[in-house]
PyMOL CGO cylinders between C-alpha atoms (Angstrom):
from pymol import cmd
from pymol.cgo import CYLINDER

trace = [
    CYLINDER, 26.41, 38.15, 35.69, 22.87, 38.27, 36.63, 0.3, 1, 1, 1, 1, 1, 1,
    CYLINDER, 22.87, 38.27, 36.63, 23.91, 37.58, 40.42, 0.3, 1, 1, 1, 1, 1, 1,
    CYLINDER, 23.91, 37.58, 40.42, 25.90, 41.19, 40.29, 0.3, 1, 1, 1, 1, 1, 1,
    CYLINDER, 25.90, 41.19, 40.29, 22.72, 43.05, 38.56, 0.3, 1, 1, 1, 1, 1, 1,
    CYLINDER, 22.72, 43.05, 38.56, 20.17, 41.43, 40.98, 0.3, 1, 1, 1, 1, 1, 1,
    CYLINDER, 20.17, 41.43, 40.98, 22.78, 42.79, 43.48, 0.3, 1, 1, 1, 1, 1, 1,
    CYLINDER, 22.78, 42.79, 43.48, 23.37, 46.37, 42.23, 0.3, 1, 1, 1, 1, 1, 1,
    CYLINDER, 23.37, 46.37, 42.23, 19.11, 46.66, 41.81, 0.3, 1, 1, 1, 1, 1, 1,
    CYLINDER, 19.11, 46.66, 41.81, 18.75, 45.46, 45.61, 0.3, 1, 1, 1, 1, 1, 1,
    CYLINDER, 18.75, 45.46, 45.61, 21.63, 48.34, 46.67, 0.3, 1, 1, 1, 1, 1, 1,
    CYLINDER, 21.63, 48.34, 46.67, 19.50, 50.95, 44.63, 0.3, 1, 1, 1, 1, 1, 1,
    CYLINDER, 19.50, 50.95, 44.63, 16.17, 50.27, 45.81, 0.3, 1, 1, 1, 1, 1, 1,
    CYLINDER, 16.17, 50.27, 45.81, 17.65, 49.62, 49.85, 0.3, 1, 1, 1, 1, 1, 1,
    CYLINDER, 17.65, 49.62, 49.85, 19.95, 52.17, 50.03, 0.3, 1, 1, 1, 1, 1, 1,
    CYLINDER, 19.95, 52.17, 50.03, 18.24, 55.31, 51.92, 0.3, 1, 1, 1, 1, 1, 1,
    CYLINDER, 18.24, 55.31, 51.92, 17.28, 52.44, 54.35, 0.3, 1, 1, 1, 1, 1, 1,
    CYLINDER, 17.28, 52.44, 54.35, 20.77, 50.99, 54.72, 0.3, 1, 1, 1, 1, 1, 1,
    CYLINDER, 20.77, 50.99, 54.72, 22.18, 54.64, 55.35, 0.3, 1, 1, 1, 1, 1, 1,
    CYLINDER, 22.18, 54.64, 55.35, 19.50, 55.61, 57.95, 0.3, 1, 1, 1, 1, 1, 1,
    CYLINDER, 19.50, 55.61, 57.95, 20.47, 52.05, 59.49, 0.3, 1, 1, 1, 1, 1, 1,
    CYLINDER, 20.47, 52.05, 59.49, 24.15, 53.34, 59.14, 0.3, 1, 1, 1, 1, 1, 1,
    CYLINDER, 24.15, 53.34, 59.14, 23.47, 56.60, 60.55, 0.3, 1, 1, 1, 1, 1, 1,
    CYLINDER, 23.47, 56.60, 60.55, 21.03, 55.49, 63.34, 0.3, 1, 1, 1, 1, 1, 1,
    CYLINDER, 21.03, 55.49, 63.34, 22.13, 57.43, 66.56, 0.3, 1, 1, 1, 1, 1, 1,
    CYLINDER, 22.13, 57.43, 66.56, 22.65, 53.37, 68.30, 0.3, 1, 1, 1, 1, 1, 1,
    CYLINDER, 22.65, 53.37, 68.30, 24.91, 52.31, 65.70, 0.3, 1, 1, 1, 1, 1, 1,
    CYLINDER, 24.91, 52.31, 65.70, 26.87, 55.91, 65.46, 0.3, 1, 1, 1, 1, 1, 1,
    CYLINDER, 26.87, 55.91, 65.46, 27.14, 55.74, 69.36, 0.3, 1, 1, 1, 1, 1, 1,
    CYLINDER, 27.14, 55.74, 69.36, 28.78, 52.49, 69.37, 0.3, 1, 1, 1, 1, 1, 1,
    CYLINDER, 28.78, 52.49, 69.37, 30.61, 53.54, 66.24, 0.3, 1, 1, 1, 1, 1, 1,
    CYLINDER, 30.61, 53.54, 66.24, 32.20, 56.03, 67.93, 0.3, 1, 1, 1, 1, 1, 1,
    CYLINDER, 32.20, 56.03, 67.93, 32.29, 54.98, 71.30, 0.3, 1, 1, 1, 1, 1, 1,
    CYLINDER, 32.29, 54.98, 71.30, 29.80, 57.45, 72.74, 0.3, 1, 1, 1, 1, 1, 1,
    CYLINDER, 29.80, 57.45, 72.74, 26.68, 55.40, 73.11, 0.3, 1, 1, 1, 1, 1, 1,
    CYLINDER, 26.68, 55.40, 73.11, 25.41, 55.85, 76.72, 0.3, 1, 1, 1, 1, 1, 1,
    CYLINDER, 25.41, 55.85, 76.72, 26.34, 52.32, 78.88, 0.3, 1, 1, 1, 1, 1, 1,
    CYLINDER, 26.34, 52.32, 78.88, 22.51, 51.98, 80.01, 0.3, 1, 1, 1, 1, 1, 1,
    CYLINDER, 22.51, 51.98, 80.01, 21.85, 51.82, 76.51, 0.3, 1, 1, 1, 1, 1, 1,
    CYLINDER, 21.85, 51.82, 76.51, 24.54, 49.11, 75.73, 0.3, 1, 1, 1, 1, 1, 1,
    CYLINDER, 24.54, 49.11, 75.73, 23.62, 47.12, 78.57, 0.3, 1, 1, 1, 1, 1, 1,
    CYLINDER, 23.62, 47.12, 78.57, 20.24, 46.44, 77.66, 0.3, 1, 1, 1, 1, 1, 1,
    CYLINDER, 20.24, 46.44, 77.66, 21.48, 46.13, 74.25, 0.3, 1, 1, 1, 1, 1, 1,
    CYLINDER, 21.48, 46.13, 74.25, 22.92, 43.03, 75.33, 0.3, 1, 1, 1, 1, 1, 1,
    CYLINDER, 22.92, 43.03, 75.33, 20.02, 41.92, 77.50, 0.3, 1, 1, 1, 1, 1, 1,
    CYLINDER, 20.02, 41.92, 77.50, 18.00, 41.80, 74.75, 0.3, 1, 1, 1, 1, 1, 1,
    CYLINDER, 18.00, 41.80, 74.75, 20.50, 40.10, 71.79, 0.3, 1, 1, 1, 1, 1, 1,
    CYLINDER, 20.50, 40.10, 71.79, 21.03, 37.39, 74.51, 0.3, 1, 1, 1, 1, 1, 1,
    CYLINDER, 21.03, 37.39, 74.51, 17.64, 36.90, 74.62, 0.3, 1, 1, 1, 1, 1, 1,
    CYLINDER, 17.64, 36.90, 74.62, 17.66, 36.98, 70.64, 0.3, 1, 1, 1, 1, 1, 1,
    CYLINDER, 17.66, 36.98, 70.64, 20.10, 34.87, 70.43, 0.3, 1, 1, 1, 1, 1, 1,
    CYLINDER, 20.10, 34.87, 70.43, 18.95, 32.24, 72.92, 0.3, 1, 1, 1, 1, 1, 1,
    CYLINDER, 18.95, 32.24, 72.92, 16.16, 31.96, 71.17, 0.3, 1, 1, 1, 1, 1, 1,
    CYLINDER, 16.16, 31.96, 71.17, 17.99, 31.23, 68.19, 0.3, 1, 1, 1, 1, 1, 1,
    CYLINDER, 17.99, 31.23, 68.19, 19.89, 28.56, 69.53, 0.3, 1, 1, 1, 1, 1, 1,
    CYLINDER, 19.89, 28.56, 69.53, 16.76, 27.01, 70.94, 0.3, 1, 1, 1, 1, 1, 1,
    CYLINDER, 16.76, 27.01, 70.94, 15.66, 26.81, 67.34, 0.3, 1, 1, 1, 1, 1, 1,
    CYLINDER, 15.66, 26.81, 67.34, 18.65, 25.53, 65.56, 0.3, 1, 1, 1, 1, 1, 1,
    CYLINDER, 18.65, 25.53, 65.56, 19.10, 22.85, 68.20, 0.3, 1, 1, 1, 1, 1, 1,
    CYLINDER, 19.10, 22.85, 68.20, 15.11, 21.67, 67.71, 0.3, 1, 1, 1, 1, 1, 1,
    CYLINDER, 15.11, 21.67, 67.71, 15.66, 21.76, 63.73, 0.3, 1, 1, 1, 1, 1, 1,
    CYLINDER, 15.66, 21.76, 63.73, 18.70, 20.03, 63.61, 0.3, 1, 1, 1, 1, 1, 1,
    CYLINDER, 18.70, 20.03, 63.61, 17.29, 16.90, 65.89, 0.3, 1, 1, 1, 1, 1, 1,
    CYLINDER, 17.29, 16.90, 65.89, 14.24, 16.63, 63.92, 0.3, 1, 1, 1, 1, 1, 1,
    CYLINDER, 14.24, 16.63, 63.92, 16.37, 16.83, 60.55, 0.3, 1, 1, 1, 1, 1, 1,
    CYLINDER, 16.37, 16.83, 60.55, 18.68, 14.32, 62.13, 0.3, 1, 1, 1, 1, 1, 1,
    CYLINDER, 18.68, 14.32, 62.13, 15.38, 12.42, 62.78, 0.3, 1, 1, 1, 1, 1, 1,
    CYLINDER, 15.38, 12.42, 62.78, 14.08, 12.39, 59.26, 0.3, 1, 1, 1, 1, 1, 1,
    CYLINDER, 14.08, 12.39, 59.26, 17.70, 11.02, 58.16, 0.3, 1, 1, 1, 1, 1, 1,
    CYLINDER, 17.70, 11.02, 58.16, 18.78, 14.44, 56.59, 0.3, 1, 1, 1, 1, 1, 1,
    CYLINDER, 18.78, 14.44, 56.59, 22.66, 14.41, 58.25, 0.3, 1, 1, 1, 1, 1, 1,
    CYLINDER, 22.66, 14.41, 58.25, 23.54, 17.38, 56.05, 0.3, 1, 1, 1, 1, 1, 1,
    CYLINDER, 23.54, 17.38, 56.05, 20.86, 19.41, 57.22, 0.3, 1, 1, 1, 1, 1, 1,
    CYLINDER, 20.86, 19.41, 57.22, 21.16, 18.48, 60.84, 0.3, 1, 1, 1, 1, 1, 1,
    CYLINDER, 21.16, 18.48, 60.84, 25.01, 19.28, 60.56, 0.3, 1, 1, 1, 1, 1, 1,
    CYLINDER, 25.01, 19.28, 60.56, 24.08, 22.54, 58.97, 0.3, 1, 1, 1, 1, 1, 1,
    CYLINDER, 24.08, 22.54, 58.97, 21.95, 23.52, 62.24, 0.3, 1, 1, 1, 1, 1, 1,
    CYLINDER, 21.95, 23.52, 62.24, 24.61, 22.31, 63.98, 0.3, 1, 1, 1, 1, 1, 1,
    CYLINDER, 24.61, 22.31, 63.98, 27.14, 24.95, 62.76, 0.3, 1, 1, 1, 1, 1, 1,
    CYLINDER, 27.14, 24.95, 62.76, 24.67, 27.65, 63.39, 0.3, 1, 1, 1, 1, 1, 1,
    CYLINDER, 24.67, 27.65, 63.39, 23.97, 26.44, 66.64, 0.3, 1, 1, 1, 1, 1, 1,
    CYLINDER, 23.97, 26.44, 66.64, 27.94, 26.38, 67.17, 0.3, 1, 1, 1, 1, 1, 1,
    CYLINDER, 27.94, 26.38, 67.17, 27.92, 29.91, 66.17, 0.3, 1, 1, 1, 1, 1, 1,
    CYLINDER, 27.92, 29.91, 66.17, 25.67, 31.53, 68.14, 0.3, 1, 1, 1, 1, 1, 1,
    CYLINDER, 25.67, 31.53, 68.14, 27.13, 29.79, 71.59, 0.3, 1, 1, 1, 1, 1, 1,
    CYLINDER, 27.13, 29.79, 71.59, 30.15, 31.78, 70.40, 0.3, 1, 1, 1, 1, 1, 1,
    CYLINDER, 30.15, 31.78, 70.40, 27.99, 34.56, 70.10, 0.3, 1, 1, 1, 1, 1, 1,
    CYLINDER, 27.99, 34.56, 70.10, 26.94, 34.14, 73.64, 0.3, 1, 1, 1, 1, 1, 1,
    CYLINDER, 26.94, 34.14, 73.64, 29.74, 33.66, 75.43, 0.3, 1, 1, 1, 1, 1, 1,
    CYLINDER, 29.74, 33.66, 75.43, 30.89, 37.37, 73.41, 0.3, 1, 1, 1, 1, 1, 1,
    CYLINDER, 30.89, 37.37, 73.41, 27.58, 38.64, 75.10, 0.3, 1, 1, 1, 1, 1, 1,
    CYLINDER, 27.58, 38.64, 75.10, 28.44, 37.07, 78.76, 0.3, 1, 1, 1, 1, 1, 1,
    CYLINDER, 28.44, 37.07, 78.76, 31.83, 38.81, 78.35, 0.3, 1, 1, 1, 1, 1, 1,
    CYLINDER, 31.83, 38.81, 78.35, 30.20, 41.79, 78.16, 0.3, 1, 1, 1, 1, 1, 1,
    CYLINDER, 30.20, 41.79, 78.16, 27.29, 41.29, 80.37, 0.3, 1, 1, 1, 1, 1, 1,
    CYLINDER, 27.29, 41.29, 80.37, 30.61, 39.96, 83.32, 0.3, 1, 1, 1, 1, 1, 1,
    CYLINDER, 30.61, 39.96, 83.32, 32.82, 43.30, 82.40, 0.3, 1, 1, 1, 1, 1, 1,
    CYLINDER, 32.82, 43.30, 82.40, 29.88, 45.83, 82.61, 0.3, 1, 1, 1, 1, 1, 1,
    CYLINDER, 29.88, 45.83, 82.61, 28.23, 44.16, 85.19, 0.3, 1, 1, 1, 1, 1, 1,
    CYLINDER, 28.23, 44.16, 85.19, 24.84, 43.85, 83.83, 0.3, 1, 1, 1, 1, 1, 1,
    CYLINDER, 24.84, 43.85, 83.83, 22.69, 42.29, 86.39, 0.3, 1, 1, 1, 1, 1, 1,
    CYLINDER, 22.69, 42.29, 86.39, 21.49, 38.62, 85.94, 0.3, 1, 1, 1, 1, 1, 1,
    CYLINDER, 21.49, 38.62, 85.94, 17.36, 39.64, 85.66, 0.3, 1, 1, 1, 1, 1, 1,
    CYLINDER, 17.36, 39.64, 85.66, 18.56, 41.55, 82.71, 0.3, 1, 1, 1, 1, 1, 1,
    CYLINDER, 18.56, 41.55, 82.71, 20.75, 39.66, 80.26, 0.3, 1, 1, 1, 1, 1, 1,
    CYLINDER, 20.75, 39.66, 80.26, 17.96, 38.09, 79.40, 0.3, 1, 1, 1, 1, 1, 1,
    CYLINDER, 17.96, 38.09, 79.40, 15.23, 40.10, 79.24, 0.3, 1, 1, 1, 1, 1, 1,
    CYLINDER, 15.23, 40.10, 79.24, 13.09, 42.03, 77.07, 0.3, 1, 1, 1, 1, 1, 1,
]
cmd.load_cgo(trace, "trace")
């Protein structure tokens, strides 16, 4: 019960921010298809980089939890790791199909 009240007070107090989010010409032009292919192309330049740096990190904390004998949490890192190489091969997809050059996939 308190889970759904912490919940509905969090929706309240973020929800102007969640709507401009929403509303935010990026998401509306990939919402509805009219988002300019420059700006979706770098878009993925940059969540590759994101995301590689992600990995990076979930890879380093799962071999030093694996070090300190916590399996669980080295599993755990594991999956997310798993996850975002998913991720990545979503983003080389697109990077392949709208031929966004090599220099900047993964740039800033």
């Amino acid at each position: 019960m308190a889970e759904s009240r912490v919940s509905a007070l969090l929706l309240r107090e973020t929800l102007p921010t969640a709507l401009r989010c929403l509303y935010h010409p990026f998401v509306y032009g990939i919402a509805t298809g009219k988002l300019p292919l420059g700006s979706f192309k770098n878009y993925v330049g940059q969540d590759a980089f994101f995301l590689n740096a992600f990995a990076s990190a979930y890879k380093s904390a799962g071999t030093m939890a694996q070090a300190r004998g916590d399996s669980a949490g080295a599993r755990q890192f594991q999956t997310l790791a798993e996850g975002v190489a998913e991720e990545l091969k979503l983003h080389e997809a697109y990077a392949t199909k709208w031929r966004v050059p090599h220099s900047q996939k993964y740039a800033l």
